[in-house]
MARFI-627872 format. One record per residue (C-alpha): y, z, x. Coordinates in steps of 0.2 Angstrom, whole numbers. Layout:
REM residues N
py=Y pz=Z px=X
...
***
This chain:
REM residues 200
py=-160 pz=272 px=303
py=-146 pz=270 px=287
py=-164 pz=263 px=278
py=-171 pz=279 px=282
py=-156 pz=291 px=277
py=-152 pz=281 px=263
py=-170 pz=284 px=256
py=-170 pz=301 px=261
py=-152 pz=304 px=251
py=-159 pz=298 px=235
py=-175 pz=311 px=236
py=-164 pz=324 px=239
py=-153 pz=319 px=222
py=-167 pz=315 px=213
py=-177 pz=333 px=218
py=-160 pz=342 px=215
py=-159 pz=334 px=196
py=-177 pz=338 px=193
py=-173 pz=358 px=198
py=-159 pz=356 px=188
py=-166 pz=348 px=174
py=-180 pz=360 px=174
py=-171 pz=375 px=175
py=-160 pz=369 px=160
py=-175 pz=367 px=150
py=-182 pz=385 px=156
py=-166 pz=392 px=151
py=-167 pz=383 px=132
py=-185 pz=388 px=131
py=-178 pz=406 px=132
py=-180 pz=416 px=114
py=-162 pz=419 px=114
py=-160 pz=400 px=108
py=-175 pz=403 px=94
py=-160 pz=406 px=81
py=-146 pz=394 px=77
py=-130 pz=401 px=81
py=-120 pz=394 px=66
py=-134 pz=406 px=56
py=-128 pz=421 px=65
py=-118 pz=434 px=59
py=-108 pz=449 px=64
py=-120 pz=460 px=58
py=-139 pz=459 px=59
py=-157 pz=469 px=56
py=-171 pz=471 px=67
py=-188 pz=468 px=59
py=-195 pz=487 px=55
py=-180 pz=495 px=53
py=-184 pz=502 px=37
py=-200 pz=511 px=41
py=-193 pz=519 px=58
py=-188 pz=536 px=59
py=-174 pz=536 px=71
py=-163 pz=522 px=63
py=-150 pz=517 px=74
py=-132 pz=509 px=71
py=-126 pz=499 px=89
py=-108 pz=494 px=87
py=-96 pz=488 px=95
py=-82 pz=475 px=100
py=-83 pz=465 px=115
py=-65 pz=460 px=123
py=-60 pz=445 px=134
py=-58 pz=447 px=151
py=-42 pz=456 px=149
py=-49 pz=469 px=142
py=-38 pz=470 px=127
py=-39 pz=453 px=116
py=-55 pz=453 px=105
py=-68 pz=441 px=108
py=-73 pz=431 px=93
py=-89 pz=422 px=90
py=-99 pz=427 px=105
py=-117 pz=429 px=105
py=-126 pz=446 px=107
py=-145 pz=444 px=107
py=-157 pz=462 px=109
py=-176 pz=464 px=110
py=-184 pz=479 px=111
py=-203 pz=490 px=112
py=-206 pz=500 px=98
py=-205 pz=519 px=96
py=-221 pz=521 px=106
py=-214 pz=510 px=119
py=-224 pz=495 px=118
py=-218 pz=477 px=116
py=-225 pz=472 px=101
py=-227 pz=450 px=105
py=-231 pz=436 px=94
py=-234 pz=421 px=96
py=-245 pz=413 px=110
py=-243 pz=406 px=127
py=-225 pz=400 px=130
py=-221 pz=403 px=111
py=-223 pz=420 px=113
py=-208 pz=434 px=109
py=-204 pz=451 px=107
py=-205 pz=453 px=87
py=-191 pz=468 px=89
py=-176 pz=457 px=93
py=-162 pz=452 px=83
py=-145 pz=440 px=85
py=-126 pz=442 px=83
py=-110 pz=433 px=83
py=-93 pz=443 px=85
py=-82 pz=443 px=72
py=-63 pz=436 px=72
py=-60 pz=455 px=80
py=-76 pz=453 px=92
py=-84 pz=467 px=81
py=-103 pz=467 px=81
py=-115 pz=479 px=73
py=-135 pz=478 px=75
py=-146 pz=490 px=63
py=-160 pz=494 px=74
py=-170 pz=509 px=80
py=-172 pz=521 px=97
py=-185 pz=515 px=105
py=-200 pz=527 px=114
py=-203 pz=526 px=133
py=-220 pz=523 px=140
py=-224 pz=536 px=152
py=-237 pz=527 px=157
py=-226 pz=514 px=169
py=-212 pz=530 px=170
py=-200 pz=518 px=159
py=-187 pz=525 px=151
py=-182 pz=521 px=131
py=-170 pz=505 px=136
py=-162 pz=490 px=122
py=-162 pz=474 px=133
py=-149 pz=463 px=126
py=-140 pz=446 px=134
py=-124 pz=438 px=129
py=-118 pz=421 px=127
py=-100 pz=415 px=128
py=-93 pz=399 px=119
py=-97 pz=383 px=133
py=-106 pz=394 px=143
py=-122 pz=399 px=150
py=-129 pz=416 px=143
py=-131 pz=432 px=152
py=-144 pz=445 px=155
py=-135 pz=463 px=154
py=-141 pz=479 px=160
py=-153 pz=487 px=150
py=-144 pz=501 px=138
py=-150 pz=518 px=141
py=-151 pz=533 px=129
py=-142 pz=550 px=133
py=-156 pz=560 px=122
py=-171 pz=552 px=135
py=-179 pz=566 px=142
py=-184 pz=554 px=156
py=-167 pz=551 px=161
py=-164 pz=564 px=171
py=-150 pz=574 px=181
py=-157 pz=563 px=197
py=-157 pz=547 px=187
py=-138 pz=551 px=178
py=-131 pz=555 px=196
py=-141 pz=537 px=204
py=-132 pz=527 px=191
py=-115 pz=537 px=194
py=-115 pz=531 px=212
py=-120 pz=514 px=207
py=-107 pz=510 px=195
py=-121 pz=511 px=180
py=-116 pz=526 px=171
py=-109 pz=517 px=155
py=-126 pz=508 px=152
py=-131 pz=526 px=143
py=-129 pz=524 px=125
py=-121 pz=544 px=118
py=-126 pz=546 px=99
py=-119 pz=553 px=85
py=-129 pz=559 px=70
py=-118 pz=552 px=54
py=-127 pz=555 px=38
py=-144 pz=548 px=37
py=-142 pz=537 px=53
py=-137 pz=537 px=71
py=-124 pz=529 px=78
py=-120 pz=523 px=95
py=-103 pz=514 px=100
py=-107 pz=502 px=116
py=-90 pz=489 px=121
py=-90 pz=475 px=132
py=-77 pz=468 px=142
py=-82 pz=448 px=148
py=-77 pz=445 px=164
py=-72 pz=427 px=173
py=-86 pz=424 px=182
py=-98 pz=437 px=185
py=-110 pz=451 px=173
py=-103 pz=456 px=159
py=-95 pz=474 px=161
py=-96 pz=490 px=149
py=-81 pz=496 px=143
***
C-alpha cells in the first residue's frame, strides 16, 4: 500500500511540473516576449503609422499600487487590427503575430507614449474599434488588460456606455483630443498587489 501511494505521489509531481513547465513555455512563446526588454523605450512606433489617416498619440503614466509613486520600467506591449478592422498576421503557424503591435518601458516617472493609430471595427463579427495591450511588471508574470475602447466608435453605444458603467468598465473608453495634426488620448494605470491592472 505505501508502494502504491508512493508511486502515485511521484506521478502527481511529475504531471504537476510537466503543466507547469508547459504553461511556462506557452507563456514565453507569447509575442509579448518577441522584443528584448533592455531594447525598449519609453516611447515607441507602430509599423504604418505614417500612412494612417487618424494618427493617434496613447500616453500615459502608470503608478504603483498606491496610486501616487510612478512606476518605472514597466512593460506595456499593444497589438492591434488595422483601420478596416482586420488583423493583419505574419508569420506562420506558431510564429505568427499581429504585425500592428508595438513595446514600451516606463520611464523614471512611469511615463509611456505609443504613436499608433485608431483602429476600424469589423461590422462583420459586431466588434468594436479596441487597442489590446498587456503589461509586464519587474519579477513578474505579465498581464492581459481590458481591451481600450474609443469614445468616437459609433458602435459603442448608449446601451454599451451604460453595461460598462454597472460593470465597473467605464475607464477602458479612450476620450480624444484633436492637437495639431494628431490625436491624443491620455490612458493611466495604477498596478495593483495582486490582481488586473486597474485604470486610473
Amino acid at each position: 500500500m505505501k508502494k502504491r501511494f508512493n508511486s502515485f505521489y511521484i506521478l502527481f509531481l511529475c504531471i504537476a511540473f510537466n503543466s507547469l513547465n508547459a504553461q511556462q513555455n506557452t507563456d514565453e512563446n507569447h509575442p509579448f516576449y518577441d522584443r528584448d526588454s533592455e531594447l525598449m523605450a519609453h516611447t515607441d512606433t507602430i509599423p504604418d503609422f505614417r500612412s494612417k489617416s487618424n494618427k493617434l498619440k496613447l500616453t500615459g503614466t502608470v503608478y504603483k499600487s498606491d496610486g501616487v509613486t510612478p512606476a518605472k520600467d514597466v512593460i506595456i506591449y499593444i497589438e492591434q487590427p488595422d483601420e478596416d478592422g482586420n488583423f493583419d498576421l505574419r508569420g506562420n503557424g506558431k510564429d505568427r503575430y499581429v504585425f500592428h503591435r508595438s513595446w514600451v518601458k516606463t520611464d523614471e516617472n512611469g511615463r509611456y507614449t505609443f504613436y499608433t493609430f485608431v483602429p476600424g471595427n469589423d461590422r462583420r463579427y459586431n466588434q468594436m474599434s479596441q487597442i489590446f495591450p498587456f503589461i509586464k511588471e519587474q519579477s513578474k508574470p505579465k498581464v492581459e488588460l481590458q481591451s481600450l475602447l474609443f469614445d468616437t466608435d459609433p458602435m459603442l453605444t448608449k446601451r454599451c456606455r451604460k453595461q460598462l458603467t454597472n460593470r465597473g468598465d467605464i475607464k477602458r473608453i479612450l476620450k480624444i483630443k484633436k492637437e495639431e495634426h494628431i490625436l491624443v488620448a491620455q490612458k493611466n494605470l495604477v498596478l495593483p498587489k495582486q490582481t488586473t491592472p486597474m485604470t486610473k
